[in-house]
N, C-alpha and C positions, 0 to 999 in steps of 0.2 A: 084649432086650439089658439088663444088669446096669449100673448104674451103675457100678462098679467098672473095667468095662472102660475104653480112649482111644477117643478120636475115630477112632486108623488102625484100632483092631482092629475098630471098630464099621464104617466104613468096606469093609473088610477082609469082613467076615462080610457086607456087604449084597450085595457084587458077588458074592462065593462062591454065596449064595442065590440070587443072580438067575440064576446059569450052571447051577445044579442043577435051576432052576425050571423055566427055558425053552430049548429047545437052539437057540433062534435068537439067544440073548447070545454075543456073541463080546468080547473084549477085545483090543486094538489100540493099540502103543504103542513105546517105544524103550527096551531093556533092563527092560521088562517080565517077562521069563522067570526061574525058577529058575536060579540061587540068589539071583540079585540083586535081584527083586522088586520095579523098578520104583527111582528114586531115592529114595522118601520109604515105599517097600516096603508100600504100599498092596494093591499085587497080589500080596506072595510067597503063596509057596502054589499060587497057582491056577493056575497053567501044569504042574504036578504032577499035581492033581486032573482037568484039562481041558483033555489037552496039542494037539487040534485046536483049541479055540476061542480060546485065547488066543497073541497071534503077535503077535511082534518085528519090529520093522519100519525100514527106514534111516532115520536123518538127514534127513525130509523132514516138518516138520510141513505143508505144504503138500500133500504126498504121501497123509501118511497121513490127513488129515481129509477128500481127495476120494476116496480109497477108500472108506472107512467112511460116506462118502454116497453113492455109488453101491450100497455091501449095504446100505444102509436103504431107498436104494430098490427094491432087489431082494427083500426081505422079510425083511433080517435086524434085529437089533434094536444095533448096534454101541456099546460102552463104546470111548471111544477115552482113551486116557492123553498131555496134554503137560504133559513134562517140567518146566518151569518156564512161571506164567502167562507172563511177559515175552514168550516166541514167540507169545504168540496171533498177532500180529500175520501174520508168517510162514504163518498160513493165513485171513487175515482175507478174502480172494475167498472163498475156498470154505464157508468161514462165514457171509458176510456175503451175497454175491453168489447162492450154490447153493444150501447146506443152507436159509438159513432161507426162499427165496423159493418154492423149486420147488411147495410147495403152493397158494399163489397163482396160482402162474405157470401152473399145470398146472390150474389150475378146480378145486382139490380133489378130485382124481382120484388123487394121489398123498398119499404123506405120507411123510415121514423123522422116522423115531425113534431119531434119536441122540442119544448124552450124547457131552460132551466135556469130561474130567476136568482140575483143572489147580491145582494149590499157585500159592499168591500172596501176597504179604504180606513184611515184614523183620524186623527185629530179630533174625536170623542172624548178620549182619554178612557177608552175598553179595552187597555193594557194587551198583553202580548198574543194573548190568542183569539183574539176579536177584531183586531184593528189592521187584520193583515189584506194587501191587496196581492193577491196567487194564481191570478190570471195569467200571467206568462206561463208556469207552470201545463198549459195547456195550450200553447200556442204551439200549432206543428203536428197538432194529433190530425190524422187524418182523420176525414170526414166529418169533422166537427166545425161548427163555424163559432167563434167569439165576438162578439160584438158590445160595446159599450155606448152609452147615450150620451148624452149633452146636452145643457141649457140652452144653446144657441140654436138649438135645434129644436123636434119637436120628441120628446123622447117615447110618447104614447104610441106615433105613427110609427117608430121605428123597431118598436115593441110589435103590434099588430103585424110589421113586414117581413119578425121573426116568425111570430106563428106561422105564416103563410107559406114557410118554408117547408119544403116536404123532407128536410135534414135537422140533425139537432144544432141547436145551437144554446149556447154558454151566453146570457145575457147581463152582463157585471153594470152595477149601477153602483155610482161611488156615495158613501149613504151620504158625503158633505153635502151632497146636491140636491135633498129630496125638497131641503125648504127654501131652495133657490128658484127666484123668479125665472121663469122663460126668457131670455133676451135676444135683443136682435144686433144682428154682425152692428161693428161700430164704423161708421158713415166715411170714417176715414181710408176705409178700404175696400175694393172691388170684391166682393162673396161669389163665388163659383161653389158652385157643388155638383162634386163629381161621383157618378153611377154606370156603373155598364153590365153584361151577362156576367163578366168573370168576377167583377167585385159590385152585387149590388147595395150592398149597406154603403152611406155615402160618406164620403171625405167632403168637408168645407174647406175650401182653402179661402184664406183671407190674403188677396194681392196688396201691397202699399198699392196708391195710385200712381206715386212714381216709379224710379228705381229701384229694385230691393237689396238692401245690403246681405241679408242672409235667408234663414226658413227655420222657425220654432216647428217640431212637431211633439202632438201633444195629444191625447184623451181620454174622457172622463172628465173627473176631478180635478183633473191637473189644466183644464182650462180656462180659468179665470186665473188663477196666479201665473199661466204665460202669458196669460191679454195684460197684466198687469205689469210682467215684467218687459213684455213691447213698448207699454206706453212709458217706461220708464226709461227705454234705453233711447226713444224718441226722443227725449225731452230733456235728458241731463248727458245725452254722449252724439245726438244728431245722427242714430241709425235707426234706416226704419227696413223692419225684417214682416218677412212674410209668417201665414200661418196656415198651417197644415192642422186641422183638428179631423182625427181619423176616429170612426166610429167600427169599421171591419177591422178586430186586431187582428185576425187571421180565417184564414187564409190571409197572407200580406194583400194589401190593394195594389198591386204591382203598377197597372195597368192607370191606379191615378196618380201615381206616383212619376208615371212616363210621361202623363200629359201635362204634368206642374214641371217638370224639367226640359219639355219640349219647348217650352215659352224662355229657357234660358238655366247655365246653370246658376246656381249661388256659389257665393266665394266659402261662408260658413254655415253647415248645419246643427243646429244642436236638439235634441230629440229629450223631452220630459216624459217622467213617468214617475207613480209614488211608489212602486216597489224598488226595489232594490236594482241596478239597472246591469250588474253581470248577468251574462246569460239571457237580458231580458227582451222587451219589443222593442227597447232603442235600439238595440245591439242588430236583429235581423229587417229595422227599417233601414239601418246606414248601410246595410250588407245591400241590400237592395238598391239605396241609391246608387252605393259604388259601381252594381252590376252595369244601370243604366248607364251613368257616368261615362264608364270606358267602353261601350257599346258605341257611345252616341261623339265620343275621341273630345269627352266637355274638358274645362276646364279644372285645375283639385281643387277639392272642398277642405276646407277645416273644420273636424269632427268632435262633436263636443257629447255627451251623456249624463245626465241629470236625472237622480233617481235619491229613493231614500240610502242610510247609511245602511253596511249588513249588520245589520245586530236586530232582536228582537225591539217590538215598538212598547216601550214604557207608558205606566200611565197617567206619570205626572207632567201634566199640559208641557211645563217648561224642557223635561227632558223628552217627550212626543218629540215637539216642535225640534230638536235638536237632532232628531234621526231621520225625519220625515223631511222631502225638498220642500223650500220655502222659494218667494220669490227672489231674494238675494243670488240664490247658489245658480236659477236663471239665469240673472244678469252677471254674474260670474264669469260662468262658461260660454257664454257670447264673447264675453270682451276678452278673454282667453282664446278667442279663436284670432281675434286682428294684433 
């Protein structure tokens, strides 16, 4: 995949791949089909190319995610598409209850390998019950894996390496990003990307090449306005902080999390996210750091948590922008830690 291409086409090309690869990908969703390709058109094309495997389905996200676990248990490998995160809810049994337990529940006898795709995030201006990002809301269920993509990365391969999981997994794509170009880490900093058995979705950490004064961590959406608020704290305050862009939001990536702390620790961390950040994945990656921290006898961190305000997301741009994190509230909570 070319950097040149978006997020949707890169997107777009993984699923295409997957249904070419393997005739047990099917696609499952609401207005999914040619010519309308899905709301955020992720899928056009492929009901053209693959017109049995990919199939339109009613108005029931509750419907269509107990389908799509019943063919994974039958040996199919099912992509299912909801339309806006905000329904997850609308099939939160069958997710929560079916899909992610039946392998437990069955002695590992079974396994369901589905994906469940779903745009999430604001700055649209699709007011309070479209613009929500509720992915923490499932962070911790067992047996479930969540994962998010990123521009820096390649979001179609990471799509494909969900499928190939023989578990379910929660695939959140922040819709700001569908028409953002692929980019590549910026030159100023050492790229690692870190995978192993217990966390294979991969963490990019981005090293200064020097010293680092602290560690952003961030994903999805929220990673362009932390690249932006790094190069801003470079340039107008002389700190230059590392970055953590984590794509596994759960299970935590414990384990890349040990090896960016093994290299040292940071004085401050402060952890982005556009939901609201009580309760959320900043909250159980700082729990994490700390774990390490005093395992490994580091030095304290000063903790910092950047997320939207708790109130519903409005849909006039001005009052959005005023509940949702910006790169300011960033560079805020950095400089709040020294």
């Amino acid at each position: 995949m070319t950097r040149e291409t978006t997020v949707l086409a890169s997107l777009n090309a993984g699923l295409s791949a997957a249904l070419a690869a393997d005739d047990r990908v099917i696609v499952l969703g609401e207005d999914v089909l040619d010519p309308y390709g899905g709301a955020f058109k992720v899928t056009r094309g492929l009901s053209t190319r693959f017109p049995d495997r990919v199939l339109a389905t009613p108005i029931s996200e509750a419907g269509i995610v107990a389908v799509a676990t019943g063919a994974a248990l039958r040996g199919l490998r099912p992509v299912v598409e909801i339309m806006f995160g905000d329904f997850l809810f609308l099939a939160g049994d069958q997710i929560v209850n079916h899909a992610a337990k039946y392998r437990a529940m069955f002695n590992d006898q079974v396994r369901v390998p589905l994906v469940i795709r779903t745009p999430a995030g604001g700055r649209r201006g699709y007011g309070p019950t479209h613009s929500q990002s509720l992915e923490k809301h499932f962070l911790g269920v067992p047996g479930l894996w969540v994962v998010a993509p990123h521009a820096l990365a390649d979001p179609g391969a990471l799509l494909r390496q969900a499928i190939d999981l023989d578990d379910p997994v929660l695939f959140v794509e922040n819709k700001i990003d569908y028409g953002a170009q692929l980019a590549t880490e910026p030159a100023d900093y050492a790229a690692v990307r870190l995978a192993d058995a217990a966390s294979p979705f991969p963490t990019l950490w981005l090293a200064p090449r020097g010293p680092a004064d602290g560690l952003l961590l961030c994903y999805g959406g929220m990673t362009g306005a932390t690249l932006t608020a790094a190069a801003t704290l470079r340039a107008t305050e002389r700190l230059d902080l590392g970055l953590v862009i984590v794509s596994q939001l759960a299970p935590t990536p414990a384990t890349h999390l040990e090896a960016i702390l093994a290299k040292g620790a940071p004085t401050a961390v402060v952890t982005v996210e556009e939901a609201p950040s009580e309760g959320g994945w900043g909250a159980e990656m700082i729990a994490t750091i700390e774990r390490i921290r005093d395992s490994r006898r580091l030095g304290a961190i000063a903790y910092r948590r950047v997320g939207a305000k708790s109130a519903p997301i409005p849909s006039a741009r001005a009052l959005e922008d005023a509940v949702l994190p910006q790169v300011d509230d960033i560079v805020a909570a950095v400089l709040d830690c020294f």
